[in-house]
C-alpha positions as CSV (number, residue, x, y, z in Angstrom):
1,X,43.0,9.4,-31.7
2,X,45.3,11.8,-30.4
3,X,46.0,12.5,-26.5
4,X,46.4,16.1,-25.0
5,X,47.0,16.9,-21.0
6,X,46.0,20.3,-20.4
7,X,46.3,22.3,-16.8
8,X,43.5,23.7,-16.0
9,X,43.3,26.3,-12.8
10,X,41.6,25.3,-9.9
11,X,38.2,27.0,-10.5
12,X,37.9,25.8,-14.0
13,X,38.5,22.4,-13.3
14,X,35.7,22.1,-10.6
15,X,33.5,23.5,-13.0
16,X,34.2,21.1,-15.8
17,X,33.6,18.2,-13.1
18,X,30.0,20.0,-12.3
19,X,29.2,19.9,-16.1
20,X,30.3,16.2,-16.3
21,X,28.4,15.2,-13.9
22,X,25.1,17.3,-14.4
23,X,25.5,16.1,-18.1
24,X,26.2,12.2,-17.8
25,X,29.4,12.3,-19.8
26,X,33.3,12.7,-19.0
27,X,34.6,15.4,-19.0
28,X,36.8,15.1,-21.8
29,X,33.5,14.6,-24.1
30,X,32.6,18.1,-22.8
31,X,36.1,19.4,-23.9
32,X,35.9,17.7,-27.3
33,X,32.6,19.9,-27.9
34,X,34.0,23.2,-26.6
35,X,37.1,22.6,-29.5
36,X,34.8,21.6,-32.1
37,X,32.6,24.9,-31.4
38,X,35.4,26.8,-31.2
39,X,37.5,25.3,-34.0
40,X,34.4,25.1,-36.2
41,X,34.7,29.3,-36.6
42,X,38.3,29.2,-37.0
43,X,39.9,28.9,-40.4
44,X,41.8,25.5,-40.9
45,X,44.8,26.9,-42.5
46,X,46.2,30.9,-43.1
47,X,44.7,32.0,-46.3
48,X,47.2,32.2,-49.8
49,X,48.9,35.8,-49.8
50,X,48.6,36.7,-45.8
51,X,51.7,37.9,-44.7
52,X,53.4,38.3,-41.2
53,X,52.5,41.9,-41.3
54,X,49.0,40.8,-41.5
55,X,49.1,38.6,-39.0
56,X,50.6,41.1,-36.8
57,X,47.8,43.7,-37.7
58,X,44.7,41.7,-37.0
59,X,46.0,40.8,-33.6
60,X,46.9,44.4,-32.6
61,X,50.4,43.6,-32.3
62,X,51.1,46.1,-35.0
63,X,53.6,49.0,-33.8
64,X,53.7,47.4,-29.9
65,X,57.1,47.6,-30.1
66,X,59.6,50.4,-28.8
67,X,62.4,51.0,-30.4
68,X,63.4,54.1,-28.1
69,X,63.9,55.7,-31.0
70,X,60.8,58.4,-31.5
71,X,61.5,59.1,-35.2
72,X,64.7,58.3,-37.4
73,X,63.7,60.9,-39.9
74,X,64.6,63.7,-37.3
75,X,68.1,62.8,-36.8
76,X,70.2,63.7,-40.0
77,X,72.7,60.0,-39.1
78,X,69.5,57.9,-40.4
79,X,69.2,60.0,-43.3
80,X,72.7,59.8,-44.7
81,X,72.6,58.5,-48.2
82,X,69.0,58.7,-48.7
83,X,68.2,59.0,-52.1
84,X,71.0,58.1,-53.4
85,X,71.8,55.1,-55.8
86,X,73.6,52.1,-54.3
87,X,76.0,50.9,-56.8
């Protein structure tokens, strides 16, 4: 059996010592049975084929960055050479 040390904040932690006590168990049982719920929904392992992209996407990460650049297709620079074959 593995070993993890968590912080928890202040509130959190009183209220995990409530449970534990209203429940007759430690409170490390009660935190064993909040992963497995949780865990149980989760996929063990990224499916075949998903990409970074796609990881990005279903966490709404996708476009949150900034470049400062609005769009490079209205300055003729980033358009030099477009089209053309690269030998």
């Amino acid at each position: 059996m593995s070993t993890l040390t968590i912080d928890l904040p202040d509130d959190l932690a009183a209220r995990l010592a409530v449970a534990s006590e209203q429940k007759h168990v430690p409170p490390a049982t009660i935190v064993r049975e909040a992963l497995e719920r949780t865990l149980r929904a989760a996929p063990a392992e990224a499916p075949k084929g998903r990409t970074f992209r796609d990881a990005l996407n279903e966490a709404g990460a996708m476009g949150c960055i900034d470049s400062g650049v609005s769009d490079l297709a209205t300055n003729p620079k980033h358009l030099e050479g477009f089209g053309k074959w690269r030998a």
